[in-house]
C-alpha positions in Angstrom: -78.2 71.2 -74.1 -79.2 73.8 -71.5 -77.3 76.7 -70.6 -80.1 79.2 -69.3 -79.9 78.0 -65.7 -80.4 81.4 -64.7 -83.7 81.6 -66.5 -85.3 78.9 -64.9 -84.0 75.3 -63.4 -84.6 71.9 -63.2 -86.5 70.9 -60.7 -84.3 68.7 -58.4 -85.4 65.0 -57.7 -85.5 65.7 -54.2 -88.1 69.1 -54.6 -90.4 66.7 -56.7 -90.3 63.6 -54.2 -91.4 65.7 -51.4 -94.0 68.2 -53.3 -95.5 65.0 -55.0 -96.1 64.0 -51.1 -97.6 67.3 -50.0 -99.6 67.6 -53.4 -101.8 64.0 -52.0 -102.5 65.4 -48.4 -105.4 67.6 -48.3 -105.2 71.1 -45.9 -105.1 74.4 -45.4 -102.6 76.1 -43.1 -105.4 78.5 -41.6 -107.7 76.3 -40.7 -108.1 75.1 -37.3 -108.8 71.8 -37.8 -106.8 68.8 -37.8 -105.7 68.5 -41.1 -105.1 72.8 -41.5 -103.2 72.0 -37.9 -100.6 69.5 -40.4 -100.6 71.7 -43.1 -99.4 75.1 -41.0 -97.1 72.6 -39.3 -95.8 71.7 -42.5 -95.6 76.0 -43.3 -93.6 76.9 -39.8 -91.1 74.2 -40.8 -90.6 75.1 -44.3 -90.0 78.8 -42.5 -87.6 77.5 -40.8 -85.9 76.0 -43.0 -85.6 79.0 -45.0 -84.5 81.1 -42.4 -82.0 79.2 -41.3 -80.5 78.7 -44.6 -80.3 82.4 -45.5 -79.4 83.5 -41.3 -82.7 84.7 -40.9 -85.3 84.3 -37.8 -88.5 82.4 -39.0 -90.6 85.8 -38.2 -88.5 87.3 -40.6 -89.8 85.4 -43.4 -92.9 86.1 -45.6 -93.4 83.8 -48.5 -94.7 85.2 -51.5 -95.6 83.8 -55.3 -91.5 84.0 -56.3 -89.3 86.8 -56.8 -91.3 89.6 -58.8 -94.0 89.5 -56.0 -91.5 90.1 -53.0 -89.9 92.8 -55.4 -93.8 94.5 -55.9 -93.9 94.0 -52.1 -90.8 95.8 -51.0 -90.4 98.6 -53.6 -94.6 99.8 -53.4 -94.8 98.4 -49.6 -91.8 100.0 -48.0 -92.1 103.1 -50.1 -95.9 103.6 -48.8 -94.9 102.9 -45.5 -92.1 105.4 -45.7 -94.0 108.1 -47.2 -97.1 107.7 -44.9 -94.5 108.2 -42.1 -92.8 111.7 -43.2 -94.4 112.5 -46.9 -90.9 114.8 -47.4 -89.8 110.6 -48.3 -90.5 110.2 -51.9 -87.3 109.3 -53.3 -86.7 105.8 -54.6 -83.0 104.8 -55.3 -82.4 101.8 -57.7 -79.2 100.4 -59.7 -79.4 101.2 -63.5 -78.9 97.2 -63.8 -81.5 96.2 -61.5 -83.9 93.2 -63.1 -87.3 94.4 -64.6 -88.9 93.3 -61.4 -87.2 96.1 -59.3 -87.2 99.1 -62.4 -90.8 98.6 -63.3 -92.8 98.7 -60.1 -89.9 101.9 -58.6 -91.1 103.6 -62.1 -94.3 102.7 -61.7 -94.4 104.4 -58.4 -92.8 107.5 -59.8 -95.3 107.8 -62.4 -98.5 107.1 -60.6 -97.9 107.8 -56.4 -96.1 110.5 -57.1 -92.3 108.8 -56.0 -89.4 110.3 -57.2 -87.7 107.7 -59.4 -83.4 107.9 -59.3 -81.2 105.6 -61.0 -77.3 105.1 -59.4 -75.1 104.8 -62.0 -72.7 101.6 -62.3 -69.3 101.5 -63.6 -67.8 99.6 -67.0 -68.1 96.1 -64.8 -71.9 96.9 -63.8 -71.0 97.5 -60.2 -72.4 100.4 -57.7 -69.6 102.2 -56.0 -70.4 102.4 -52.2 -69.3 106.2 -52.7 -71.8 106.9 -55.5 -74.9 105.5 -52.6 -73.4 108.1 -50.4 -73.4 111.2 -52.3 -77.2 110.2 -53.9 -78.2 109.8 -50.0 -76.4 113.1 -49.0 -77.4 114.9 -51.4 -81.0 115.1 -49.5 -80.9 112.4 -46.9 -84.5 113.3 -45.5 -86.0 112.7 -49.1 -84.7 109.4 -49.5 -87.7 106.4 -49.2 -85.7 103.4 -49.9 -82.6 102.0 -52.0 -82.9 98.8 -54.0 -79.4 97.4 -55.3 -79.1 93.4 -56.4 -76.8 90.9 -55.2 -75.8 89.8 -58.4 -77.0 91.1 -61.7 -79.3 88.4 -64.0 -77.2 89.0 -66.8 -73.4 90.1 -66.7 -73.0 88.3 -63.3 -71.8 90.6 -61.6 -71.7 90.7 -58.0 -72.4 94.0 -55.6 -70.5 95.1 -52.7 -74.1 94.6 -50.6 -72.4 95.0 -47.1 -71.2 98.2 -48.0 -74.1 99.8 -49.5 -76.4 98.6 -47.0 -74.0 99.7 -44.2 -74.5 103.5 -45.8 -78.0 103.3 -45.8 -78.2 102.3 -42.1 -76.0 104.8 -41.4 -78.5 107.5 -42.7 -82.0 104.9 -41.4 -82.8 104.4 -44.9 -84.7 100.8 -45.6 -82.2 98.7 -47.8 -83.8 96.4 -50.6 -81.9 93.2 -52.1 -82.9 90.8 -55.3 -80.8 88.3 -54.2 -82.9 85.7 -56.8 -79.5 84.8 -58.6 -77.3 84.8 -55.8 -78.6 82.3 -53.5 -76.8 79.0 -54.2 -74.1 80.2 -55.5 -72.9 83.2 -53.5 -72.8 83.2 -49.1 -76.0 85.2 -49.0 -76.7 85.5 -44.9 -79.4 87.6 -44.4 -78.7 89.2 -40.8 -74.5 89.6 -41.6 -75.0 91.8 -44.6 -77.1 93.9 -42.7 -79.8 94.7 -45.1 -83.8 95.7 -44.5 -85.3 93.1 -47.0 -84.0 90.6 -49.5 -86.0 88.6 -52.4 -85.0 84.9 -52.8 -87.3 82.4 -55.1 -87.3 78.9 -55.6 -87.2 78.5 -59.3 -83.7 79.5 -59.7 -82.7 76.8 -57.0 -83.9 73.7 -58.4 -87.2 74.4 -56.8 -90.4 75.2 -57.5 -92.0 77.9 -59.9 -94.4 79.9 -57.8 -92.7 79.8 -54.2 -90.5 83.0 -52.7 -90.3 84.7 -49.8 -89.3 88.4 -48.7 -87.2 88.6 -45.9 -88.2 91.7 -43.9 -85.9 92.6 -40.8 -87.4 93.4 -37.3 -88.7 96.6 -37.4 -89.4 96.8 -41.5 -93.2 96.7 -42.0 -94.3 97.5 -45.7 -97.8 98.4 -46.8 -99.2 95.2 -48.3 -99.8 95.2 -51.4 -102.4 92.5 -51.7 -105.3 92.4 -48.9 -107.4 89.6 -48.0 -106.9 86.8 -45.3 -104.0 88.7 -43.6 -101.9 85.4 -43.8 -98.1 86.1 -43.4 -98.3 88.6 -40.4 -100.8 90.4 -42.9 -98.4 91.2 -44.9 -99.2 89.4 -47.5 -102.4 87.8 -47.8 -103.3 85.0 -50.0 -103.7 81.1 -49.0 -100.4 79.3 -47.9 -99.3 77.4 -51.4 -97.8 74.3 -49.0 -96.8 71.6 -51.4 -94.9 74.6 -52.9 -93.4 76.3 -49.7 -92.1 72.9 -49.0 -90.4 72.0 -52.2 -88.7 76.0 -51.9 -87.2 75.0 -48.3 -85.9 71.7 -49.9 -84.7 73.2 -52.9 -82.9 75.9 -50.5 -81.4 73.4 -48.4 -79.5 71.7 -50.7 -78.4 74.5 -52.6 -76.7 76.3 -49.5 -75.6 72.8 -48.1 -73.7 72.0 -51.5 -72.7 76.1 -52.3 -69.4 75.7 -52.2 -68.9 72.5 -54.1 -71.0 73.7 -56.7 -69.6 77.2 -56.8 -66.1 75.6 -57.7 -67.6 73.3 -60.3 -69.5 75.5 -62.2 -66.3 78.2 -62.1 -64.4 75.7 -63.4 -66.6 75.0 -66.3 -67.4 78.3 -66.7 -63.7 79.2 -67.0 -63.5 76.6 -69.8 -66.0 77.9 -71.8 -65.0 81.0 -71.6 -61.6 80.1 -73.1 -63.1 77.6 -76.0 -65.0 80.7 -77.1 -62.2 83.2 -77.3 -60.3 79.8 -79.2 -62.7 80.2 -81.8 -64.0 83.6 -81.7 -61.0 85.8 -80.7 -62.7 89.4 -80.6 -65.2 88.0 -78.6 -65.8 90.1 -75.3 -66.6 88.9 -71.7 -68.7 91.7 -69.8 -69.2 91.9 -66.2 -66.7 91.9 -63.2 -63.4 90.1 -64.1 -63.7 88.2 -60.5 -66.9 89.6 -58.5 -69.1 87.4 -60.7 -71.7 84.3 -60.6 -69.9 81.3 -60.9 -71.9 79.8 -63.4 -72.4 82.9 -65.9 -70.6 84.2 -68.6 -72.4 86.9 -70.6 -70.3 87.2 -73.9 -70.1 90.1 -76.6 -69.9 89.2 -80.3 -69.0 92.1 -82.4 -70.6 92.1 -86.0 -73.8 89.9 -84.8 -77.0 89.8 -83.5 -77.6 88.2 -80.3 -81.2 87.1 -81.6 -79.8 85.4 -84.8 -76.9 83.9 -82.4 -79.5 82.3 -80.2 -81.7 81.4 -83.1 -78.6 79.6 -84.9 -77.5 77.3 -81.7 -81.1 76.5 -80.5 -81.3 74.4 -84.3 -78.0 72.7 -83.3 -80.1 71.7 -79.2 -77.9 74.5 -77.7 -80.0 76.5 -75.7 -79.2 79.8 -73.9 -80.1 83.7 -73.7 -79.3 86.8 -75.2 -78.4 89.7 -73.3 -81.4 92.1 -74.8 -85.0 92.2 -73.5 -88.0 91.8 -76.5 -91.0 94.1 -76.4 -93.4 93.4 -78.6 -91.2 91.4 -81.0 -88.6 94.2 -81.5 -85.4 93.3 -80.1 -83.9 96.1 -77.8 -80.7 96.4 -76.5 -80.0 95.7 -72.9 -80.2 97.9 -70.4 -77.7 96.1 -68.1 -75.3 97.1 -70.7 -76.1 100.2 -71.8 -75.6 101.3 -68.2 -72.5 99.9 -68.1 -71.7 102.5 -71.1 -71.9 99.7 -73.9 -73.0 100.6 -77.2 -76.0 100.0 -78.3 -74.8 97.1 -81.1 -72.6 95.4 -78.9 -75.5 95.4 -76.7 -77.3 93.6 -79.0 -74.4 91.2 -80.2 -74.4 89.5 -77.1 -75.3 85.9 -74.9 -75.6 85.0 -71.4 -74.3 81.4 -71.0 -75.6 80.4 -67.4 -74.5 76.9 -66.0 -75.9 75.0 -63.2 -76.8 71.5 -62.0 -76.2 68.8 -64.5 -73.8 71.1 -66.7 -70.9 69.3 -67.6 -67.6 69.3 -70.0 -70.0 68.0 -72.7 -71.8 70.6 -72.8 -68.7 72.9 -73.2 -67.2 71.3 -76.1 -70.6 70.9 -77.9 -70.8 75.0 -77.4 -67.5 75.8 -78.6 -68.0 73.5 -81.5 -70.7 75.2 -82.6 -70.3 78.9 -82.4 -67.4 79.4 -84.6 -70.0 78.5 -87.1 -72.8 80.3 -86.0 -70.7 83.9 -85.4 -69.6 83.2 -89.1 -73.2 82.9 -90.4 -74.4 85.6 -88.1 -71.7 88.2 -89.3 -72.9 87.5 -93.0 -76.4 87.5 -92.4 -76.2 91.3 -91.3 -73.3 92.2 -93.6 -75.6 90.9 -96.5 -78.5 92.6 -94.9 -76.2 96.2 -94.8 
């Protein structure tokens, strides 16, 4: 039983039909030839496709490896090009829940190019207030490089207030960055209408392909590549055009945002009932994130008195897989950051999971997971009361 959707998904029947296709025809989209001709033909429409599924123009797209690639891209590129423009630009404004993706390569910056890393704080819910952007920005609004705030976070769920926050940083002419990796499919993510500078999607949280993304860039927003070579993607981002891949994204994209609402409601539903099964069995248990700006298909849960490690390790015997909400580093479990932020403790921010639901989840798999942790709280509690 799978409930780590927002990990990774299946690939959808569809994505593999039409990559197993591509996959048998032999070309490369930068050569002249007859054969490169079909395979950039096959590129520009897989552009398309993309762009007109996230309201985008197809020169607005550059496709990347996945998501932590077009996050490298925007946080290094746009802050090089900012800084090369007026070096007074050094500051680099992120969420304190922003995925790994975003954090490491905007710390990495600070510690090596000589960036000046700021996190914005997020309230008890994990969201940015629009006013907290605005006093950050005012506080030196010539020194600003960049702000990067997600769509929806990976692991409470919790959905951002984007067209605000983007709408202060145009104000001041400030480059707006968006992981919107979770968000597509679920969530109306339209690229132009929320008015922001550049935005992440990947295909691997879609039912598509691992190793196929893109960066959206807006007209105008010209980062410093970070990889050099061929000058593919408006040399941007160089690197030979992956076009079995880039076509099983656009597929994978496609459906998602043709069935978005359908499947929003469905997986709210379910989600809805799980949430309510668990809290039947384990009363004290606590849902973070947003009570209705969230994913539909996640529910990150608190359980006091346990580990979330020895949680995950009890349902994965039982075929129950999911996530817990803390990030391992060289096999020491640490407590999340997401929830720290959000002014957790640092035990309930290691008691918890992040149940994520998506295609193929059903009522099944609901019951079988409210079956089973009752039990696996109870053993969980006594392992680290025994262990105290």
């Amino acid at each position: 039983m799978y409930l780590d959707h927002a990990a990774t998904t299946p690939v959808r029947p569809e994505v593999i039909a039409d990559m197993t296709e591509e996959f048998g025809v032999l070309g490369n989209a930068s050569s002249l030839h007859g054969a490169g001709r079909r395979a950039r033909r096959v590129v520009e429409e897989s552009r398309e496709a993309v762009a007109d599924a996230l309201g985008a123009t197809p020169h607005e797209v550059v496709f990347t490896s996945g998501g932590t690639e077009a996050d490298n891209l925007a946080i290094k590129g746009l802050y090089w090009a900012r800084h090369q423009a007026d070096p007074a630009r050094r500051r680099i404004l992120v969420s304190a829940v922003e995925h790994h993706a975003v954090l490491d390569p905007a710390r990495w910056m600070a510690d090596h190019q000589g960036a000046v890393y700021e996190e914005l704080p997020v309230d008890s819910y994990g969201r940015v207030d629009p006013q907290t952007l605005r006093a950050a920005i005012r506080r030196d609004p010539a020194s600003v490089a960049l702000v990067s705030v997600m769509w929806a976070n990976n692991e409470v769920g919790t959905v951002q207030p984007i067209g605000e926050l983007a709408a202060i940083a145009a104000e001041y002419a400030i480059p707006f960055h968006t992981d919107a990796v979770q968000a597509v499919g679920t969530e109306t993510v339209d690229f132009a209408a929320a008015g922001v500078s550049a935005l992440t999607v990947t295909g691997h949280k879609l039912g598509g392909p691992v190793g196929a993304g893109a960066l959206l860039l807006a007209r105008g927003v010209d980062p410093v590549p970070v990889l050099h070579g061929g000058g593919q993607e408006r040399e941007v981002r160089s690197g030979t055009l992956m076009t079995p891949l880039l076509r099983g994204l656009a597929t994978a994209l496609r459906l998602a945002v043709a069935e978005r609402q359908a499947h929003a409601a469905e997986l709210a539903r379910l989600r809805d009932e799980l949430v309510a099964s668990v809290r039947a069995v384990v009363p004290d248990a606590q849902l973070n994130g947003h009570p209705t700006e969230r994913l539909a298909g996640t529910a990150h849960i608190s359980f006091p008195g346990c580990e979330g490690d020895a949680l995950l390790m009890l349902l994965d015997a039982r075929g129950i897989e999911c996530s817990t909400g803390s990030a391992c580093s060289a096999g020491v479990a640490q407590a999340s950051h997401v929830l720290l932020a959000m002014g957790a403790d640092p035990d309930t921010a290691r008691s918890s999971l992040r149940l994520s639901l998506g295609h193929g989840s059903s009522e099944g798999d609901v019951k079988a997971f409210a079956d089973a942790i009752g039990p696996a709280v109870e053993r969980a509690r006594a392992a680290r009361d025994k262990r105290r």
